[in-house]
N, C-alpha and C positions, 0 to 999 in steps of 0.2 A: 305490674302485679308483685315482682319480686320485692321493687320498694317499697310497697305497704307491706308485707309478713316482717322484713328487715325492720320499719319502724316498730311495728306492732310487737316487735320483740326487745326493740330499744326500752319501748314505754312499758316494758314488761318487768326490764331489767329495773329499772327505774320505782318498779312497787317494788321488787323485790330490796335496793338501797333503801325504802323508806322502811321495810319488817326489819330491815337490820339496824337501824340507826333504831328502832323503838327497842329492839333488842338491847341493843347497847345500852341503852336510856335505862330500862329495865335492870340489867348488871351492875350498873352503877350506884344506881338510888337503891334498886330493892323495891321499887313499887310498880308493879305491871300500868302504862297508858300508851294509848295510841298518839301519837299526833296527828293535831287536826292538817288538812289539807290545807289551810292557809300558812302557818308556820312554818311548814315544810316548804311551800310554793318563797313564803322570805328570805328563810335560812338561804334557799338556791341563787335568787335573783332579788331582791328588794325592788328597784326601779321598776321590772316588770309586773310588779304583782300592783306597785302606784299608779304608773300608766292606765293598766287596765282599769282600774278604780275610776282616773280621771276621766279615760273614755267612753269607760258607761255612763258615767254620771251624766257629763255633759252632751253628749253626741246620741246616743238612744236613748235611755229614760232613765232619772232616778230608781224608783220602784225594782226595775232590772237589777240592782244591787244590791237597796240594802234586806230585803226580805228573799229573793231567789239566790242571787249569787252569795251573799253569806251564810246562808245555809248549808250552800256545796262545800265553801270553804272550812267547812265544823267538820264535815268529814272524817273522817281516818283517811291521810293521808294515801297507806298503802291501798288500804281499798278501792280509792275513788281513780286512782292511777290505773291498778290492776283490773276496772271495768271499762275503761276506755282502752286498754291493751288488748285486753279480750275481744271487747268490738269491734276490733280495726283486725285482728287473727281472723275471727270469724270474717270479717268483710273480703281480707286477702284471702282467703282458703282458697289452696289447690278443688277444683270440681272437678 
C-alpha cells in the first residue's frame, strides 16, 4: 500500500514538472500552450516513447496506435499525468 501513495505521488510530482516546464515555456516566448503528452514523454526518454510505438504496432494491432494511442499523446502533458497520479492516490488511499 505504502508503495502505491509513494508512486502516486512520484507521478504526481511528475505533472507538476510538466505545469512548470509549460510555465517556463510561457516566460520565455510570451505565449501561453500546454505541451502535448507526447513531446514531453520524448523530451524524457526518446527510445522509450519508439519502442512502445514499435510494440504496438507490431505485437497487438495497428489501430491501437494510430487513432487511440495518438490521441492520448495530444494531451496536455500535465494533465494526462496528473489523472493517472490521481488514480493510483485514490487506488492507494488509506480506508
Amino acid at each position: 500500500m505504502i508503495v502505491g501513495r509513494v508512486f502516486a505521488w512520484l507521478v504526481l510530482a511528475l505533472a507538476g514538472f510538466a505545469l512548470v516546464q509549460d510555465a517556463i515555456g510561457y516566460f520565455a516566448s510570451g505565449r501561453f500552450s500546454f505541451a502535448p503528452l507526447g513531446q514531453f514523454w520524448y523530451s524524457l526518454h526518446p527510445f522509450s516513447l519508439n519502442l512502445v510505438q514499435a510494440v504496438v504496432e507490431r505485437r497487438i494491432h495497428p489501430f491501437l496506435w494510430d487513432p487511440i494511442l495518438i490521441s492520448i499523446l495530444q494531451l496536455p502533458a500535465f494533465a494526462a499525468i496528473a489523472i493517472v497520479g490521481l488514480v493510483f492516490a485514490w487506488m492507494f488511499r488509506k480506508r
